[in-house]
N, C-alpha and C positions, 0 to 999 in steps of 0.2 A: 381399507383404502386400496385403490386400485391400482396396480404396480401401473407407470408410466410405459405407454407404446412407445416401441424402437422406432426410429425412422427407417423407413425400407432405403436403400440407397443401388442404384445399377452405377458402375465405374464403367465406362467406355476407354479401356485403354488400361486395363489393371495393371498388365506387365511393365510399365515404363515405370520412367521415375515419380512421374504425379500417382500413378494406378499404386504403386506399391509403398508408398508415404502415404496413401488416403488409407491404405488397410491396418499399417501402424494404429494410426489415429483412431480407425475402430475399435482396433482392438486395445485400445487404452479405455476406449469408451463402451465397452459394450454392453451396459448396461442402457448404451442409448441409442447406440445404431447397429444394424441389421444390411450385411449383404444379401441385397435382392440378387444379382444379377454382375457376373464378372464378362467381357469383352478381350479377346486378345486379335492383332493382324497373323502372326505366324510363329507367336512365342509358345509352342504347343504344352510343351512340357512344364514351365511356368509357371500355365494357365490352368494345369491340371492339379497341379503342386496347389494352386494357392484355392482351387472348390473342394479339395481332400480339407484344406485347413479351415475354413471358411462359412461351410457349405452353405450355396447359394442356393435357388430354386433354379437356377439356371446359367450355364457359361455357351457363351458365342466365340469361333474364333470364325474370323473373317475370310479367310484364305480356305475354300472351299476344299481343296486336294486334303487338309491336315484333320477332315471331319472325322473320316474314320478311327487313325489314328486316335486322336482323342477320346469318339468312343470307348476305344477299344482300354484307353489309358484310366478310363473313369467306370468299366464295366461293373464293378461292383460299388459303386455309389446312387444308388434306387434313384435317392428324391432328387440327383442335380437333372434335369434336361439338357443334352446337348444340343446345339442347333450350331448352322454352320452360312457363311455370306453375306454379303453387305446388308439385305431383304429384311435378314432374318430380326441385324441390330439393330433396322429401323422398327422392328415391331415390338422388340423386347422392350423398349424404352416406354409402350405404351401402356404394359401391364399394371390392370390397378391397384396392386398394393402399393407400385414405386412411389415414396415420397420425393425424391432426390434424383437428378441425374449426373453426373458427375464427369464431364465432359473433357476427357484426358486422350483423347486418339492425336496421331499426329498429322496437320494437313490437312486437303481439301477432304480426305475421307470425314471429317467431322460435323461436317454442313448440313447432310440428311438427316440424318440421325436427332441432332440438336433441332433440327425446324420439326421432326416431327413427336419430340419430346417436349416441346414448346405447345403446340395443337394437344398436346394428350393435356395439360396443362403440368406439369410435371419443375416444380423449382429448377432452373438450372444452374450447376455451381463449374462456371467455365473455364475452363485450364486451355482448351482448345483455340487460340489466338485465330486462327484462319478463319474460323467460322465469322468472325467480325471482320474482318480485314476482306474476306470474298467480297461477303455480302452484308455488310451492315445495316444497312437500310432496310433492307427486308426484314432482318434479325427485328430489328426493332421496333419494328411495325407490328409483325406478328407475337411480340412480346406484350404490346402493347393492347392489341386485339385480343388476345387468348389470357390475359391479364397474368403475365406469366415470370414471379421473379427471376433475376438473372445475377448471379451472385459472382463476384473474381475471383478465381484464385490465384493469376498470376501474381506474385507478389507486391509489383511493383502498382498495378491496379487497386488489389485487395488493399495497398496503407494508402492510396487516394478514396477509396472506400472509407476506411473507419478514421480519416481525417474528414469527412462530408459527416460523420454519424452525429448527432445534434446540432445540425446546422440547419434544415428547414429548409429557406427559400432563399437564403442566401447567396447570392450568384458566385460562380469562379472568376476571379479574374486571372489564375493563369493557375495551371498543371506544371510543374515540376518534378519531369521524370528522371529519375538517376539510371546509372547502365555501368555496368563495371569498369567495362571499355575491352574487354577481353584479355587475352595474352599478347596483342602485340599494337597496346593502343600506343607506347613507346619507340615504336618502331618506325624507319622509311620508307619510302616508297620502293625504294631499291630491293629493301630488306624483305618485304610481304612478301616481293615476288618470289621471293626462293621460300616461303615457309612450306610445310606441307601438312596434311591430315594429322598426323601424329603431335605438329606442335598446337594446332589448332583443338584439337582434344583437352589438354590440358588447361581446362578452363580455372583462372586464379581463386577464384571463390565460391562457386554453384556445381553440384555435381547435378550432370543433367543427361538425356541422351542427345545422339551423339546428333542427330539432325538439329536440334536448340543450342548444343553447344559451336557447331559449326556458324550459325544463324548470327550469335552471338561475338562470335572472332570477327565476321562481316560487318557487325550492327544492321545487318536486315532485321534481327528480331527485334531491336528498338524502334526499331520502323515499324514493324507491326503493332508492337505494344503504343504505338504515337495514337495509329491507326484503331484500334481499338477503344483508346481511351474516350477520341472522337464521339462514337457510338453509346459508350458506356455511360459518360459521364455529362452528352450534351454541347460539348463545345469544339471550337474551329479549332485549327490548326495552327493557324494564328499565336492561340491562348496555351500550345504544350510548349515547352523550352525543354531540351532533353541536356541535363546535367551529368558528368563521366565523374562517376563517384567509387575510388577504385575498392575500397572497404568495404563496398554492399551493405553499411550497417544504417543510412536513411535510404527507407526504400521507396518514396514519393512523397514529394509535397503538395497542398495549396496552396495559393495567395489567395487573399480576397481581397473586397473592395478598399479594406480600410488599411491593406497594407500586411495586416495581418497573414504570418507561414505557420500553416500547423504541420508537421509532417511527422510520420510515424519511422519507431527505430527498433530494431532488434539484429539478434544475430541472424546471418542466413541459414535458414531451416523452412523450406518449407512445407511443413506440418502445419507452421504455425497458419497460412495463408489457407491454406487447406479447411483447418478446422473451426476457423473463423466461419468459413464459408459454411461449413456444415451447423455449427450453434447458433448463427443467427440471430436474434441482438446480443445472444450471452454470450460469456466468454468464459471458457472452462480450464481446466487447468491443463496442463502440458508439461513431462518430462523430457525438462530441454533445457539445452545453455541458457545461460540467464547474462542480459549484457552489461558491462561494466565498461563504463563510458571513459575510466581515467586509464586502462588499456591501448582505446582505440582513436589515432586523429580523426579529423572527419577532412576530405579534400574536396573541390569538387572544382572541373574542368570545362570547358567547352571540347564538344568531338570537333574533332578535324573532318567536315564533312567533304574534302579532296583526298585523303588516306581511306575513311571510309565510304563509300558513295553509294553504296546500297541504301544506307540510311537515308541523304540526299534525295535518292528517288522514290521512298518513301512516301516524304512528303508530298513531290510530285504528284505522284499517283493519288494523294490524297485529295490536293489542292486540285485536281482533273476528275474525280470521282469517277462516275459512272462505273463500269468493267475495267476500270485503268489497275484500282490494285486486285483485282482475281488475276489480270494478265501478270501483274510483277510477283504474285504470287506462287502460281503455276509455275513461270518463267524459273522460280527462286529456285523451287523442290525439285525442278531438273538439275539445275546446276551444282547445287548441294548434293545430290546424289553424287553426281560426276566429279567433284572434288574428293568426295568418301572414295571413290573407287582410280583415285588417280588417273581421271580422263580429264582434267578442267586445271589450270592454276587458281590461285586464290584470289589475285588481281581479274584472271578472264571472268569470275563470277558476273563481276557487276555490270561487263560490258554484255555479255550477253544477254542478262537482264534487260539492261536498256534497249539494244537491238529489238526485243521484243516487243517493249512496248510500243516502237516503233513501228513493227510489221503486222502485227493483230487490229483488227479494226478496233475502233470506238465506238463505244454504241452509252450512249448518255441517260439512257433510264431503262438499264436491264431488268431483266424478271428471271424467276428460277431454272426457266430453259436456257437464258441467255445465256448465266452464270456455267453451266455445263458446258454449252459449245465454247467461249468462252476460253474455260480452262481446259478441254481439249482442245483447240488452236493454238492455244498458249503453248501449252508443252508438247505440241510438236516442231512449231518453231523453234523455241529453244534447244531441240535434241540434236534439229536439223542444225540449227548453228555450233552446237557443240561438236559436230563431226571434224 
């Protein structure tokens, strides 16, 4: 009998928190999957750390000045290749042994990459939220065209996933997104204003980096994940209702037609969302918490969409399509920046979001060049307003 082929898998984004929870998972499974190809932006050391352990046929890190370096960090490792710039990760993604791509970058950086791992025909298992939120419609076009699965790993996605798994043709009649609500969904209006990076870091239930955790104190990142589901899943906007469930232990629900909610529960880990993505219809085992439901309440909330207003313009953006959420998007990743670096308040976030969507033209049925100009106009207004 012939031992079973590994799946080859490239991680776009190994160093963060999806990249380094996806290698756990391998390495629990290794008998079934196989590091093709590790990706870092500027985590050199890391990234060098994790093809010594790993070893992949090949690491990219993005940030061109750190190539050396890394060569020089991996000299005595023959079979990894190094290669170095944005170029290089749209090409790696096409090599044909990749079974898998695993789409963990953070940002608009993720959009190439994913369209031309899509073309190569290459499964996508997406952690990368912007790529949907840019450009969706494109996404799913060429998903559609290149007949190219697209699997979630976002958690919140991934249990709207395997609540759809033997359901067929059955329509949604409404998504049921839960959201922590962060560290200060308790809080005033008065009160945000003085928060600052450090208490926004302390996220109550998810350890994540630190741009998703910021995203997340906003509820911009439930805005995207609304935005995404959109795409994912086939339905308006209309049909999401986003529930502030502070436990993280229901991670999405459905309704359907007949009234009927299936929604999926576990602890927060996500390994688990990860490796669903990776086993695909099966389900393998996982050394992990196991949940015990007479522990934990279950609450769930309406956001306060005047305390939080990123989320608010989310939908906007939604409900306006075209280029509306690459501009809130772009707009976002400036000001999250400038919040991390103590250039921004936590309140000025969402106003200058808005200003921007404001100032950026409209353009109602963009294409891949659009999306570029786009989000560079985007994020220079917004930097210019952050001054």
């Amino acid at each position: 009998m012939q031992p079973t082929k590994k799946k080859q898998i490239a991680i776009l984004g190994s160093t963060g928190s999806i990249g380094t929870q996806a290698l756990q998972v391998i390495e629990e499974h290794a008998d079934l999957y196989e590091v093709y190809c590790l990706t870092a932006n500027n985590s050199v050391e890391l990234l060098a750390e994790q093809a010594r352990r790993f070893k992949p046929a090949a690491v990219v890190i993005a940030n061109e000045a750190l190539y050396d370096k890394l060569c020089s960090m991996l000299h005595d490792c023959l079979d990894v290749k190094v290669y170095a710039g944005a170029k290089a990760i749209d090409e790696i993604v096409e090599a044909q042994p990749i079974d898998m791509v695993l789409t963990a970058m953070v940002g608009f950086a993720g959009l190439s990459p994913t369209i031309h791992a899509i073309k190569a025909r290459k499964t996508i298992c997406l952690a990368n939220k912007e790529t949907l939120v840019v450009a969706g419609q494109l996404i799913r076009d060429l998903a559609q065209r290149f007949h190219t699965p697209i699997l979630p790993v976002d958690s919140e996605h991934s249990a709207i996933f395997q609540c759809l798994a033997g359901e067929g043709d059955n329509a949604i009649e409404k998504i049921l997104l839960t959201a922590s609500g962060g560290p200060f969904r308790n809080m005033s209006m008065e009160q945000l204003a003085q928060v600052t990076k450090d208490d926004a870091l302390k996220h109550p239930t998810w350890d994540m980096g630190a741009k998703i955790t910021i995203d997340s104190a906003t509820m911009m990142n439930k805005g995207f994940e609304v935005m995404e589901a959109k795409w994912l899943f086939g339905v308006e906007a209309s049909q999401i209702e986003v529930l502030v469930h502070p436990q993280s232990i229901v991670h999405s629900a459905v309704q359907f037609a007949d009234g009927a909610v299936k929604a999926q529960l576990g602890v927060p880990d996500m390994r688990l969302p990860i490796q669903y993505a990776f086993s695909y219809p099966s389900r393998l085992h996982l050394s992990s918490q196991r949940l015990n439901l007479l522990e934990h309440p279950l609450e769930f909330f309406k956001p306060d969409m005047q305390k939080f207003r990123c989320l608010a313009l989310a939908f906007e953006a939604l409900e306006q399509g075209g280029n509306m959420p690459c501009i809130v998007n772009a707009a976002n990743e400036v000001v999250n920046k400038g919040f991390l670096e103590d250039r921004c308040g936590f309140l000025q976030m969402s106003h200058i979001i808005e200003q921007t969507m404001g100032m950026v033209p409209f353009d109602a049925a963009p294409d891949y060049d659009t999306y570029v100009a786009t989000d560079r106009e985007a994020r220079r207004v917004a930097a210019e307003l952050l001054r």
